[in-house]
C-alpha atoms as one frame of an Amber mdcrd trajectory, in Angstrom:
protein
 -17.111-107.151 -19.814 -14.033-108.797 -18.185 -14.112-111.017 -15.074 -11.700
-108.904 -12.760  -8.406-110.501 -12.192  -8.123-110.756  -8.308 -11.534-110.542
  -6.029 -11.736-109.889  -2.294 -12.870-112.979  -0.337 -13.630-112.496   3.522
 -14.431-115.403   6.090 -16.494-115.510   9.067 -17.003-118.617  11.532 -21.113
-118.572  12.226 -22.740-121.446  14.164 -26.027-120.173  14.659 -28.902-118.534
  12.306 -30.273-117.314  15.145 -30.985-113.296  13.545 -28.725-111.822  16.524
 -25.398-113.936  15.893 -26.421-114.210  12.031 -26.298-110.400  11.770 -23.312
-109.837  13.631 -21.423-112.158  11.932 -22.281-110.761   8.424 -21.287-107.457
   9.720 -18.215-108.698  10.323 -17.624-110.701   7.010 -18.792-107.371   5.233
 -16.348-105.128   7.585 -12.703-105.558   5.661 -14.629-105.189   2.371 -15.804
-101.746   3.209 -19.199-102.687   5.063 -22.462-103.223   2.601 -22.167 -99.335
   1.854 -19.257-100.616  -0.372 -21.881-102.539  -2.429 -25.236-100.892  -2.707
 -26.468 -96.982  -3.005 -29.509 -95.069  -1.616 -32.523 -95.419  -3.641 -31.051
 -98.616  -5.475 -33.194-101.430  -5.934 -31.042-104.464  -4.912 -31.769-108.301
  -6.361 -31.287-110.711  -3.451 -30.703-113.987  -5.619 -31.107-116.709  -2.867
 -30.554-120.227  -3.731 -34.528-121.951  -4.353 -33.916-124.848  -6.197 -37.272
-126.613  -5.365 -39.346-127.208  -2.011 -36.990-129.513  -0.155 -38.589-132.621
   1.304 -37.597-133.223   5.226 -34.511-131.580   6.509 -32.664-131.278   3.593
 -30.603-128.079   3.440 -30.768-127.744  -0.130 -31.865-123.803   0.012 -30.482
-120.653   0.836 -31.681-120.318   4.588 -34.545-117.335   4.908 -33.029-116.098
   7.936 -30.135-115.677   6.187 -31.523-113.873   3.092 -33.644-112.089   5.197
 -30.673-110.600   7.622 -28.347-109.616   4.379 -32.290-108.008   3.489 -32.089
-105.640   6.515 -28.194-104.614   5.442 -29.147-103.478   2.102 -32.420-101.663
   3.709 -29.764-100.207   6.159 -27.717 -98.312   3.230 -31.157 -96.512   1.854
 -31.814 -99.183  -1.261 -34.626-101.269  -1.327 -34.019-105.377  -1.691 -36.233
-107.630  -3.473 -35.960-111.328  -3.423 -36.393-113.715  -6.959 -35.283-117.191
  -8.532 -36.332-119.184 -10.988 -36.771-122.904  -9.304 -36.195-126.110 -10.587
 -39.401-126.963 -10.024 -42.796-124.780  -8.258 -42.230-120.807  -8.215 -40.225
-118.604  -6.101 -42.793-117.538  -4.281 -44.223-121.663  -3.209 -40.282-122.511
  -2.007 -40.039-119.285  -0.399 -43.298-120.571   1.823 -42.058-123.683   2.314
 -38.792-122.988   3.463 -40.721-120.096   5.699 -38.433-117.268   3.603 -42.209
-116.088   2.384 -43.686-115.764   5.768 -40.240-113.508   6.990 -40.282-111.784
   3.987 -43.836-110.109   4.225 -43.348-109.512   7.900 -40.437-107.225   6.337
 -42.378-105.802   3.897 -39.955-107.379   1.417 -40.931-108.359  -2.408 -40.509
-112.154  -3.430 -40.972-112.403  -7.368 -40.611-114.324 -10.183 -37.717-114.011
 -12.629 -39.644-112.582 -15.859 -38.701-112.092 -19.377 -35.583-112.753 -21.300
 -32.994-110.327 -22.506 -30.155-111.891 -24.307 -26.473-110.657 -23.661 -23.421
-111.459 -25.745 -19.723-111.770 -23.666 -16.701-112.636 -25.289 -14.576-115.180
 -23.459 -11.096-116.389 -25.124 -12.058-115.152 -28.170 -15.834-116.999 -28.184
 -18.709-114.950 -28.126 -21.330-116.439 -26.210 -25.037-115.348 -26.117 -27.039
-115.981 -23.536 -30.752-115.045 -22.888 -30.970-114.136 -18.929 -33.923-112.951
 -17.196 -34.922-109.667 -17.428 -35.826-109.276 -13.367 -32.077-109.598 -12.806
 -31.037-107.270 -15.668 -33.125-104.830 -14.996 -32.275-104.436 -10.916 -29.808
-101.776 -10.387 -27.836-104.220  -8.616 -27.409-107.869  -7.903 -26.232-109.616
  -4.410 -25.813-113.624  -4.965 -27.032-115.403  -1.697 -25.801-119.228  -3.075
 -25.785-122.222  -0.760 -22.791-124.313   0.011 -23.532-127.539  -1.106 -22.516
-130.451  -3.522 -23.757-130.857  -7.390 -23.885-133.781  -9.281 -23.077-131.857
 -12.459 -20.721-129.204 -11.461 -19.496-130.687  -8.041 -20.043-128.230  -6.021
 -22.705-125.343  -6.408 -21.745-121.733  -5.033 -21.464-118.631  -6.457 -21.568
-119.047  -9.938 -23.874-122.113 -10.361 -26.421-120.468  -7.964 -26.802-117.311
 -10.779 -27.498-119.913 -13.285 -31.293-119.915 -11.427 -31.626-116.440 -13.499
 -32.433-118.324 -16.333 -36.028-117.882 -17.490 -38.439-121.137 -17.344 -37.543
-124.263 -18.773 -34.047-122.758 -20.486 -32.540-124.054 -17.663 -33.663-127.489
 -18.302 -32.776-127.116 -22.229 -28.542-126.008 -21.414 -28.768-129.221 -19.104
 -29.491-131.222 -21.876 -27.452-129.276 -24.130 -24.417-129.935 -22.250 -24.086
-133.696 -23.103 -22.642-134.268 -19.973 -19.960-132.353 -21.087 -18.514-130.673
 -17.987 -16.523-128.301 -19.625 -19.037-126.892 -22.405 -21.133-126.494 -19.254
 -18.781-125.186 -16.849 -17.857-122.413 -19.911 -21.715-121.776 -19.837 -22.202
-121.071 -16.291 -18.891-118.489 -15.862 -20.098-117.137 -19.410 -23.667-116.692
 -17.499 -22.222-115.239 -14.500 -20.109-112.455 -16.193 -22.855-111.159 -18.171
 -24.938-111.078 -14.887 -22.000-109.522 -12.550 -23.086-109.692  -9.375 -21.840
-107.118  -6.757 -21.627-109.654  -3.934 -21.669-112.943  -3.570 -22.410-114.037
   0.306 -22.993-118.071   0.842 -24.677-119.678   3.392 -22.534-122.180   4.738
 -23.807-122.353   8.395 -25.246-125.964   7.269 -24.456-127.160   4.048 -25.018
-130.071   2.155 -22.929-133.058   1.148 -24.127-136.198  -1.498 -26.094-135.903
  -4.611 -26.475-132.171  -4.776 -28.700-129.969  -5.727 -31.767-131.446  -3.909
 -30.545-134.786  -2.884 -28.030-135.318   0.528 -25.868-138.068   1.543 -26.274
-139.651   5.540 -24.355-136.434   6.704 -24.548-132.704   6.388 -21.470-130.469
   6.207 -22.252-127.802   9.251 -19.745-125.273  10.578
């Protein structure tokens, strides 16, 4: 598995996650990549992997936003595939930050599935001549299909956590925790982790919620001001 050489990145200005603007505007994104048609099949069943770090206390925007996940939900539905919605939280279970956050309430309005990531299937990759193994959950192995829903926000560890450090929440349980400690605060044995995590994973899409993001000491944690725009 090789990490393609160039990617497609598309950018769309969206001040609101009210559903009407919110959808337009990821119709738009989508449009110069070839629509979500580009990215999913009939009859596929699609991993939504939102951003559910742990059940944020006051306004902190430290999760994907359910309106959000929940909009990019009805785009896959739209192509004939069938989304389901899972992460593997910091702390609590998908399902409890899902509620919080009010992604759980949308979600079974929808008729949509929030899970659990289950199981562990280890993967080897080969980067620069290293092979690393990694054990993964199965939930996201075993979808046909994977779109990463990451939120734009800081990180003490890795600076900034999008795209890649948001799959690292399809580790099973406590492994998380364990590659933390592993690292040493070593940033570059842990940076070589996550993009060694994301290729074996190799999401079709990654979208990020950056309609309100969040400054200071990332992942849960914000400074006096939130990045919005």
């Amino acid at each position: 598995m090789n990490m393609p050489k160039t990617a497609s990145v598309s950018l769309k200005k969206c001040e609101s996650y009210q559903p009407e603007i919110l959808s337009q505007s990821l119709r738009e994104c989508l449009e110069p990549l070839g629509g979500m048609r580009a990215f999913v099949r009939p009859n596929e069943r699609i991993l939504l992997k939102p951003n559910l770090v742990t059940t944020p206390s006051g306004d902190r925007p430290a999760c994907t936003d359910g309106d959000f996940v929940i909009e990019v939900a009805r785009l896959v539905r739209e192509c004939g595939a069938v989304p389901f919605i899972s992460d593997s939280p910091a702390f609590g279970s998908a399902r409890q930050v899902a509620r919080r956050i009010g992604l759980f309430q949308k979600a079974e309005r929808e008729g949509i599935e929030i899970c659990e990531m289950r199981g562990s299937i280890s993967r080897e990759i080969r980067i620069d001549g290293k092979i690393h193994r990694l054990p993964v959950a199965a939930t996201a192995i075993q979808a046909d299909g994977i779109i990463n829903l990451p939120k734009f926000k800081a990180h003490r560890q890795a600076t900034f956590s999008f795209a890649v450090k948001n799959l690292y929440g399809c580790v099973p349980g406590k492994r998380k925790a364990c590659r933390h400690f592993a690292s040493g605060g070593d940033r570059e044995w842990f940076s070589n982790m996550l993009v060694a995590n994301a290729l074996i994973l190799a999401p079709r899409l990654n979208l990020v919620d950056g309609i309100i993001g969040m400054e200071g000491q990332g992942p849960v944690r914000r400074g006096p001001q939130g990045i919005s725009g």
